[in-house]
C-alpha positions as CSV (number, residue, x, y, z in Angstrom):
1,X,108.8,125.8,158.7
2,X,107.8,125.8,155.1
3,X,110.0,125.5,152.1
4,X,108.1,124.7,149.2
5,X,104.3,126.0,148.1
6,X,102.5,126.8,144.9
7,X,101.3,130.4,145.2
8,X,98.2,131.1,143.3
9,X,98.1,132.0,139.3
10,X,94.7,132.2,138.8
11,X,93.7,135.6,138.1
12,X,90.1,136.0,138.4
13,X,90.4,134.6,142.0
14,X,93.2,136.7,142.8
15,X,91.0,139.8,142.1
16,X,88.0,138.4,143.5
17,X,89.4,136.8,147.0
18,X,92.6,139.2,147.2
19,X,91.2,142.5,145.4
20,X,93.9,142.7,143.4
21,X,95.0,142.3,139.2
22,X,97.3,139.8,138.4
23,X,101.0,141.5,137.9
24,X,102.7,142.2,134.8
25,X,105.5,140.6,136.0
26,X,106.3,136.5,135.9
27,X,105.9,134.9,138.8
28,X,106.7,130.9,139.8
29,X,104.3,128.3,140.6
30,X,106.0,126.2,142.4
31,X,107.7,127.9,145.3
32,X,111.0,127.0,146.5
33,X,113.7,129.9,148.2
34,X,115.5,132.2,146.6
35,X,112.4,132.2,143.9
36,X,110.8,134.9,142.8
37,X,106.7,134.8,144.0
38,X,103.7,136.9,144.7
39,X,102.9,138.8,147.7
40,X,99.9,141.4,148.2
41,X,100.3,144.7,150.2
42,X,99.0,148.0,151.0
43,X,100.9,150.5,148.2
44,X,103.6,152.3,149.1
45,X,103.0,155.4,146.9
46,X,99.3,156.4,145.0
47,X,98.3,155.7,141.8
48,X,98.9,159.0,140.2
49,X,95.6,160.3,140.9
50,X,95.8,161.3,144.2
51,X,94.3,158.2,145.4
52,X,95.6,155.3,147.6
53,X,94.4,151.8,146.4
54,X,93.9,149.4,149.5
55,X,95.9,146.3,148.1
56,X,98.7,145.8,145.4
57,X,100.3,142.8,143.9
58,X,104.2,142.9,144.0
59,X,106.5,140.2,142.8
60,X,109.3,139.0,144.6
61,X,112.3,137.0,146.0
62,X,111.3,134.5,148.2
63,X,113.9,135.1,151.4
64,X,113.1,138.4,153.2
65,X,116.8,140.8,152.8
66,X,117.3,143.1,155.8
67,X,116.1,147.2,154.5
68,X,118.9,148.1,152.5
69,X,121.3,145.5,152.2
70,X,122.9,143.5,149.3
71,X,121.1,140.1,148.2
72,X,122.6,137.3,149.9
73,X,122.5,133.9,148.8
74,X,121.8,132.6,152.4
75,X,118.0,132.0,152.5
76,X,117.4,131.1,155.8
77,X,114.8,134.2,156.0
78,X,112.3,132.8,153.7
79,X,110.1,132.2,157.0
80,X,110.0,134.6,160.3
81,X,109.2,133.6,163.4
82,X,106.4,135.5,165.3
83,X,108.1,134.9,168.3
84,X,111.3,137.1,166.7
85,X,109.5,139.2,164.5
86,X,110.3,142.2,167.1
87,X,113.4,141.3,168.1
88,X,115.3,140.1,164.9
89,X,117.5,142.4,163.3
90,X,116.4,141.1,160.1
91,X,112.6,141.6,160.7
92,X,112.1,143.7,163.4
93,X,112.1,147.2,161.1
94,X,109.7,145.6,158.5
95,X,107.6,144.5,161.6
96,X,107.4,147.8,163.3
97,X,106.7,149.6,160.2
98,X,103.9,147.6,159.2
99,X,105.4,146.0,156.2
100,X,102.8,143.0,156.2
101,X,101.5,141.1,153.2
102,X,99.3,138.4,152.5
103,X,100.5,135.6,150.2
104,X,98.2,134.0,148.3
105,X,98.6,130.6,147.8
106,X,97.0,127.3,146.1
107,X,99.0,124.6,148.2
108,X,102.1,124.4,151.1
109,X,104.2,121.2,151.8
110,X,105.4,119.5,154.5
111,X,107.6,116.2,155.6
112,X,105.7,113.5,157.4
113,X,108.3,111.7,158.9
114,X,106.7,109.3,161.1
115,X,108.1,106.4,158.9
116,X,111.2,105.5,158.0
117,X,111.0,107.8,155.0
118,X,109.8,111.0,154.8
119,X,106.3,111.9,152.7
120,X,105.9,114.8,151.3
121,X,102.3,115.9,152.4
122,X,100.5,118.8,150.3
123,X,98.0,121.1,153.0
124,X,95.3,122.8,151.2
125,X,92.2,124.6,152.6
126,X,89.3,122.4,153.6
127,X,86.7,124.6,151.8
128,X,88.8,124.6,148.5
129,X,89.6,128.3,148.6
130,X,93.2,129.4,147.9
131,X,95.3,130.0,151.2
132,X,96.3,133.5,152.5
133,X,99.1,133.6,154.4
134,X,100.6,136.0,156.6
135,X,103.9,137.4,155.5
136,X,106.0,140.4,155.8
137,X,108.1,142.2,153.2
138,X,111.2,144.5,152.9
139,X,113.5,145.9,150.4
140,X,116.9,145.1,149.6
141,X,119.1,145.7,147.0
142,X,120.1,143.8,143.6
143,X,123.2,143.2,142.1
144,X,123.2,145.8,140.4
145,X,122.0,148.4,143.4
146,X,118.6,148.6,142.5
147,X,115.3,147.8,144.6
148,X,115.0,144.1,145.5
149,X,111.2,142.9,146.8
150,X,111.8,140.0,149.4
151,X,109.5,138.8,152.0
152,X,108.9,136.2,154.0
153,X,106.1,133.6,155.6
154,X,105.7,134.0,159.2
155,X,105.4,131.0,161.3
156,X,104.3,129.9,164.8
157,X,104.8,127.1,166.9
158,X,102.6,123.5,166.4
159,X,104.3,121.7,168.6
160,X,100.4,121.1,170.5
161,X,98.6,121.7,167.2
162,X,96.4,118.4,166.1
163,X,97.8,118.5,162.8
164,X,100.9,119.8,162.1
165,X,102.2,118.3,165.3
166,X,102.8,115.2,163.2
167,X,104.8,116.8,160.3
168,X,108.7,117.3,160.3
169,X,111.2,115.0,162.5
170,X,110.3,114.5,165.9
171,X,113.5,115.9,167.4
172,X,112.6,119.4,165.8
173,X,110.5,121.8,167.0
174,X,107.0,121.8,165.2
175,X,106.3,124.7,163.3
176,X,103.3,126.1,160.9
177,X,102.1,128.8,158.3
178,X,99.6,131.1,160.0
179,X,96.2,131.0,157.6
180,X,94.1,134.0,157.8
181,X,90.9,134.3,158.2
182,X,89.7,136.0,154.7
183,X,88.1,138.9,156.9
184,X,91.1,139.1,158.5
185,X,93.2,140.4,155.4
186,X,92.5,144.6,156.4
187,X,93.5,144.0,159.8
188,X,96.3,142.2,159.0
189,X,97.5,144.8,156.7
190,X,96.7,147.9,158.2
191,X,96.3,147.2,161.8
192,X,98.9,148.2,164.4
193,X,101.6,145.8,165.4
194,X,99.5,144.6,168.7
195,X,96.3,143.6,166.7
196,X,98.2,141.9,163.8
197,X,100.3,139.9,166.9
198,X,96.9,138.6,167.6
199,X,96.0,137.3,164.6
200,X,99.4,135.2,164.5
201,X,98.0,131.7,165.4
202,X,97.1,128.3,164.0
203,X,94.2,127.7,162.1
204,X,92.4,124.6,163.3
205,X,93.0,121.3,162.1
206,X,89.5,121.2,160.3
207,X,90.4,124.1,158.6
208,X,93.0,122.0,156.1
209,X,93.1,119.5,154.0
210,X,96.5,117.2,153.9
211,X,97.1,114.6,151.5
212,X,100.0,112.6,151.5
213,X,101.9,112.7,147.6
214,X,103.5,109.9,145.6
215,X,107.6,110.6,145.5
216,X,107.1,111.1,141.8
217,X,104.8,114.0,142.0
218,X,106.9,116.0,144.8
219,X,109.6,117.9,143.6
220,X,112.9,119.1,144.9
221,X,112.4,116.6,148.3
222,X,115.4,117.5,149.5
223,X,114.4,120.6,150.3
224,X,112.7,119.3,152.8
């Protein structure tokens, strides 16, 4: 699973590698649950024109909230399964309706906890580009009724992955982020439900970059 990431403020890379403006609206850096973050998406409506665009950036709470229902403060949906994203109440109409994004992202963490302490370890891309990563989204509703934006970060299992096999306690199953390819973004967003299934897989271990961080520059470890 992933609890904590830094999702990506630089502009001119969001439009370049994601083909999208940066948002009006504020958005964190440093990612925790319940947080409101940036996720990109095919539009829901045109742009007033009569046209489509491909991609839009939408800003959001951080913990997917089933279609229709009242926030909750329980955030255990801030990362989906693939191996429930059909069956889940919670997922399973966002799934089958196509309601994919792709979150763009400069850094995830995880715990390394084969010492007696944990370390947080921060996973960016080997080439230096920002991370896209697989997501799905869904609308809820605010305190006050209104429309809420949630989604959440998919994961699959590690458990035989080179890398992330090493990363959260040994007793628990090993999970990880799934990192598209960046010519995988249209499929993953417009495809049908069988081809984006396919792309749900771990990146290689060559494909990241994990450095292990001092406890003073990790926040909010207990998150972890």
């Amino acid at each position: 699973m992933c609890s904590h990431y830094q999702t990506l403020k630089d502009a001119e890379l969001l439009l370049k590698l994601f083909g999208v403006p940066m948002p009006e609206k504020p958005y964190a850096h440093d990612m925790h649950p319940g947080v409101n973050g940036l996720f990109v998406r095919r539009p829901i409506k045109g742009n007033g024109n009569g046209n489509r665009e491909q991609r839009e950036a939408v800003v959001g709470r951080w913990g997917l909230t089933r279609r229709g229902a009242a926030l909750s403060p329980k955030l255990s949906t801030f990362n989906a399964r693939s191996d429930r994203l059909e069956t889940a109440r919670t997922f399973q109409a966002a799934w089958f309706d196509r309601q994919r994004c792709i979150i763009p992202a400069d850094a995830i963490f995880e715990p390394d906890w084969r010492q007696k302490f944990q370390i947080p370890t921060r996973f960016t891309r080997a080439d230096g580009h920002p991370l896209g990563l697989a997501g799905i989204w869904e609308r809820g509703l605010d305190a006050e009724g209104g429309v809420l934006e949630t989604y959440s970060m998919i994961t699959v299992n590690a458990d035989d992955h080179a890398l992330f096999q090493r990363y959260h306690r040994s007793s628990e199953e090993k999970r990880m982020v799934v990192l598209l390819a960046d010519t995988a973004y249209d499929a993953w967003l417009g495809g049908s439900p069988d081809e984006a299934m396919s792309l749900l897989r771990g990146a290689p271990a060559e494909s990241w970059c994990a450095t292990p961080m001092p406890q003073g520059n990790a926040t909010n470890l207990s998150l972890f």
